[in-house]
C-alpha positions in Angstrom: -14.1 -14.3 13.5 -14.7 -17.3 11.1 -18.7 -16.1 10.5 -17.2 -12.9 9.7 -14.5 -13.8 6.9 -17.4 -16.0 5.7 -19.4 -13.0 5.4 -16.7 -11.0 3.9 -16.0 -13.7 1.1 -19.3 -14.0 0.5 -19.7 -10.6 -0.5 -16.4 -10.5 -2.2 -17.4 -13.8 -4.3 -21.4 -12.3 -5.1 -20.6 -10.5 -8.4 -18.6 -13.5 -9.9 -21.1 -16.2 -8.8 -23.0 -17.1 -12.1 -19.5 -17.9 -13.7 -18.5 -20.1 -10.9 -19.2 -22.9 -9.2 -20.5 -23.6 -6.1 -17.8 -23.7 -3.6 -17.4 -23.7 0.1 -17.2 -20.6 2.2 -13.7 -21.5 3.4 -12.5 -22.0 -0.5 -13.9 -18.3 -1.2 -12.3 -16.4 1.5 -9.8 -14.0 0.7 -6.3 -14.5 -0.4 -4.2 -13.2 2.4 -0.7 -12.8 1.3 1.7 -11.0 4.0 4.5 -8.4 2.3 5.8 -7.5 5.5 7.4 -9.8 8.2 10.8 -10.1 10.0 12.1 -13.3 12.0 14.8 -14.1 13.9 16.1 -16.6 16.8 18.2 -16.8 19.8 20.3 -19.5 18.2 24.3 -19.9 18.4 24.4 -21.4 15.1 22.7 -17.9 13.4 24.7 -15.6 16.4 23.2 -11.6 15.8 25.5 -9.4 14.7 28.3 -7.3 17.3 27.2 -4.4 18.7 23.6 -5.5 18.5 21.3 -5.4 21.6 19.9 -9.4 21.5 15.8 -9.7 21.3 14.5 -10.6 24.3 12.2 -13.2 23.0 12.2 -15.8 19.6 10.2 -15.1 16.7 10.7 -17.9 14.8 9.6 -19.0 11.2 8.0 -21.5 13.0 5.9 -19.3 15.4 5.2 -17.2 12.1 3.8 -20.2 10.1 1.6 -20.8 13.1 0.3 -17.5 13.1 -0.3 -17.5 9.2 -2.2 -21.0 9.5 -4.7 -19.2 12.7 -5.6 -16.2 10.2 -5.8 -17.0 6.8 -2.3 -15.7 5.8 -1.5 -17.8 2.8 1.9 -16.7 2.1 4.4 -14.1 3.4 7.3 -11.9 2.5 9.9 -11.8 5.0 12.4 -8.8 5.5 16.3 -9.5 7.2 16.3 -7.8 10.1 18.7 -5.4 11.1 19.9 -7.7 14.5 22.3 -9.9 12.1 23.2 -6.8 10.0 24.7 -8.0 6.6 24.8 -11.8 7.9 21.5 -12.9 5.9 22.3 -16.9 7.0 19.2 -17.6 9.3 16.9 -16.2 6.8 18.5 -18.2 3.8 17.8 -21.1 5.9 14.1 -20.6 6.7 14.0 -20.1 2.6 15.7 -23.2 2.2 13.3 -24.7 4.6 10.3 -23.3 3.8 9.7 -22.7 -0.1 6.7 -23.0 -0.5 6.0 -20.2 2.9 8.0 -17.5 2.3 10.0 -15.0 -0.3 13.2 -13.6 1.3 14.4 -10.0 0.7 18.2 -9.6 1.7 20.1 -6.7 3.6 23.7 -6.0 1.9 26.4 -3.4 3.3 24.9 -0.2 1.3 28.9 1.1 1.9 30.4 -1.9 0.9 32.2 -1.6 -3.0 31.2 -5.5 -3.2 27.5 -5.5 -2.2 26.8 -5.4 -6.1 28.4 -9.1 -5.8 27.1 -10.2 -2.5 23.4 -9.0 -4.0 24.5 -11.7 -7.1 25.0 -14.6 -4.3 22.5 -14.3 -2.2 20.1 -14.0 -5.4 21.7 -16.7 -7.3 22.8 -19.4 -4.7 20.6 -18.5 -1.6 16.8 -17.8 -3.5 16.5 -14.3 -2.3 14.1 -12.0 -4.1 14.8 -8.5 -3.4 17.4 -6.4 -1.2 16.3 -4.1 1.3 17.8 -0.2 1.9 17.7 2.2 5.2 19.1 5.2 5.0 18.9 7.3 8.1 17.6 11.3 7.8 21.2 12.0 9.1 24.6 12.7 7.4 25.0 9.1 8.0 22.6 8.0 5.6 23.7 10.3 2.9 25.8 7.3 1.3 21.8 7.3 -0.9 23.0 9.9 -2.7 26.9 8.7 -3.0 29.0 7.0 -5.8 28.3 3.4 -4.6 24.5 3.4 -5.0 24.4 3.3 -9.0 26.4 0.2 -9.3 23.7 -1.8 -6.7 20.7 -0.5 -8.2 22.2 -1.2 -12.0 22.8 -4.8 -10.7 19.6 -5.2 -8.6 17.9 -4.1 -12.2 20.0 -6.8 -14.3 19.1 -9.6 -11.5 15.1 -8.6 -12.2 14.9 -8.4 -8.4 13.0 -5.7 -6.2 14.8 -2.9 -4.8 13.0 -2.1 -1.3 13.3 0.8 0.4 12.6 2.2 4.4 13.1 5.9 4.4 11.4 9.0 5.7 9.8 11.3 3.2 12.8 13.6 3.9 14.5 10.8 1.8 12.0 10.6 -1.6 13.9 13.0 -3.5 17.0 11.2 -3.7 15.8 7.8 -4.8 14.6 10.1 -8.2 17.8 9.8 -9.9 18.1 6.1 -9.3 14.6 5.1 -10.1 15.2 7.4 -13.9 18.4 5.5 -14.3 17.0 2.4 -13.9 13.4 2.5 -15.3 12.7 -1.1 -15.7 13.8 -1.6 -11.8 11.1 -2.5 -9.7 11.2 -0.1 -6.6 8.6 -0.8 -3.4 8.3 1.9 -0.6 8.2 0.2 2.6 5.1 1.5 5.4 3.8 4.6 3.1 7.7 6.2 4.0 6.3 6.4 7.6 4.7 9.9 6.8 2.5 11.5 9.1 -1.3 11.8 8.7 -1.4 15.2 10.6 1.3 16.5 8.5 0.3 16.1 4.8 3.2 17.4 3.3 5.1 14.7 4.0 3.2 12.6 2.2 3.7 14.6 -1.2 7.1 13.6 -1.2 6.0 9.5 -1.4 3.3 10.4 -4.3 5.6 12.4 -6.0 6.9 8.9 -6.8 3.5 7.7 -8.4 4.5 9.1 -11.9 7.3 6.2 -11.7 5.2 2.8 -12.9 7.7 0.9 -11.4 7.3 1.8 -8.0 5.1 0.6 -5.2 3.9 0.8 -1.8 3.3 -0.9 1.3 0.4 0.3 3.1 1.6 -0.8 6.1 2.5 0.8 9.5 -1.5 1.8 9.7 -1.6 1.9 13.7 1.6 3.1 14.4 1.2 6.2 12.2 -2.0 7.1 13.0 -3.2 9.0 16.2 -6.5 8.1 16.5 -8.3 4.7 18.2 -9.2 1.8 15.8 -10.4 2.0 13.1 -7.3 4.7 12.4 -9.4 6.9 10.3 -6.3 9.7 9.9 -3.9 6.8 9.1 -6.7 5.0 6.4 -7.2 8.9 4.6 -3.7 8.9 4.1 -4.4 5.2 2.6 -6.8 6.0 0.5 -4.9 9.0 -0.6 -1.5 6.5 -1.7 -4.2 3.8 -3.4 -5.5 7.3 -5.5 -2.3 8.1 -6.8 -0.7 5.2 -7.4 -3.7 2.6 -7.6 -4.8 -0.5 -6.3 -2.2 -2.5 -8.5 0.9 -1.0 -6.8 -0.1 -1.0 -3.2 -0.1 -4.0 -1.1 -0.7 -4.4 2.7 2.0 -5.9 5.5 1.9 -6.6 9.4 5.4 -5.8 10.0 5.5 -8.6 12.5 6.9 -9.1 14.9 8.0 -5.3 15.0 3.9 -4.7 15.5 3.1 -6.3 18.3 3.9 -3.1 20.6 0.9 -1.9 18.8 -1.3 -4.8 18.0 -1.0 -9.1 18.1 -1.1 -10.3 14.8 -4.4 -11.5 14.6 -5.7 -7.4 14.9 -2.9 -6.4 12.5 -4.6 -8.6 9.9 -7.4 -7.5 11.1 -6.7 -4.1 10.3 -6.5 -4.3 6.8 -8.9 -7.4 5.8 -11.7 -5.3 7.7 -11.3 -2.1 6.6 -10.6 -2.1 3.1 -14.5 -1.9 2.1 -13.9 1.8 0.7 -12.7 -0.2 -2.4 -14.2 -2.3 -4.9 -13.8 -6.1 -4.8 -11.0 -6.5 -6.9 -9.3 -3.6 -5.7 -9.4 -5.2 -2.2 -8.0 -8.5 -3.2 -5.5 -6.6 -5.3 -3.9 -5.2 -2.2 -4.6 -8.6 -0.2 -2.7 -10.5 -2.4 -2.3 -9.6 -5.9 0.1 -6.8 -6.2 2.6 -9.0 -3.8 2.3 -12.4 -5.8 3.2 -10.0 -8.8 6.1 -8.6 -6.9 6.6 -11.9 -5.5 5.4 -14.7 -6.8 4.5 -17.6 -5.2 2.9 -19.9 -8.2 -0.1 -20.3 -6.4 
């Protein structure tokens, strides 16, 4: 694995090498920055929220940080997960704890009149850097569409911090009115809406977006969408087909861990999109390693 990334920064570094200076192969490998994680613990102080089946098994900022350190992961976004609901205390804590690490992206009550105000605390007091949307294909997701949504977008716009948004493709249309009335909001697509390779459509309905500058992608969810072996060729066609539309400087790459490892252990996930980005120029590659998040997300590196 090591010879290998020394390989790959090698060839990233070659074109910049007579305006450089000699450095080691370890110094010129490339920036991995993670926009994609979720972590959680079984811990009575940070109790999941009622009606929520608890995990199973830890997967701790600590565990993550390990993980990161093994593979070259520099720097990582974390989502709230759903298991503490609204209740974003564990992850303000692993901000608090870890600066320098990790950028936090809150969940708020999308049906609450006050999540406008809870999205002001937990960016204000608690360091968060974005807020994070689901709604569900059902009638029970249609609160997208309802009276409550312009106030949280207008105030997510007025903070300067990312809206971020899991939906199917079934859901694109309804984000349009939001994302014209709020022009200057940044907006980031989570896992390529989860559209199908085998059913192209679908994913018209996330590119329709691309004529929005403000709004960006995640290239993630590569093996779970595809239904092919490694190297996912259906899943990276529909990859290449997002980075053509919207460009390298609004897509970036995400494990989704630890929600990945029923498909792959982190090391693979990585993997997955350090290896097989080659169909892209050098830039464009370290764009969507690490460039479009630290724009997104800054991390003063």
């Amino acid at each position: 694995m090591l010879n290998r990334r020394r390989v790959l920064a090698a060839s990233l570094a070659a074109p910049f090498a007579s305006h450089l200076p000699l450095v080691s192969a370890a110094e010129t490998a490339p920036l991995l920055i993670d926009s994609h994680v979720h972590v959680w613990k079984r811990d009575p102080a940070f109790p999941f929220a009622q009606g929520r089946k608890p995990p199973e098994f830890d997967a701790s900022a600590e565990m993550l940080l390990a993980l990161m350190q093994a593979n070259g992961v520099s720097r990582t976004v974390i989502v709230q997960v759903i298991h503490y609901r609204w209740d974003n205390s564990y992850l303000a804590d692993v901000l608090k704890r870890y600066p320098d690490k990790f950028q936090g992206i809150c969940r708020v009550n999308p049906e609450d009149p006050a999540a406008p105000d809870h999205l002001s605390r937990l960016t204000l007091e608690q360091g968060f850097r974005g807020v994070r949307l689901s709604p569900s294909d059902q009638a029970d997701g249609d609160w997208i569409r309802g009276p409550l949504m312009p106030p949280l977008w207008r105030r997510c716009a007025e903070l300067k911090v990312p809206m971020t948004i899991l939906a199917s493709p079934q859901r694109m249309a309804d984000l349009v009115p939001l994302i014209e009335q709020n022009p200057d909001l940044t907006v980031v697509i989570d896992h390529m809406a989860d559209a199908l390779p085998d059913q192209p459509q679908q994913l018209e309905a996330l590119l329709a977006l691309a004529r929005f500058p403000k709004v960006f992608v995640k290239i993630s969810h590569v093996p779970r969408l595809s239904k092919q072996a490694y190297p996912y060729a259906d899943a990276f066609d529909q990859v290449k087909r997002v980075i053509d539309r919207f460009g390298a400087g609004r897509c970036m790459w995400g494990t989704d861990w630890p929600i990945s490892l029923s498909e792959l252990p982190y090391d693979r996930m990585v993997a997955v999109y350090r290896d097989n980005l080659g169909f892209l120029s050098a830039s464009d590659r370290q764009q969507i390693l690490s460039g479009t998040v630290q724009k997104i997300w800054p991390f003063g590196l």
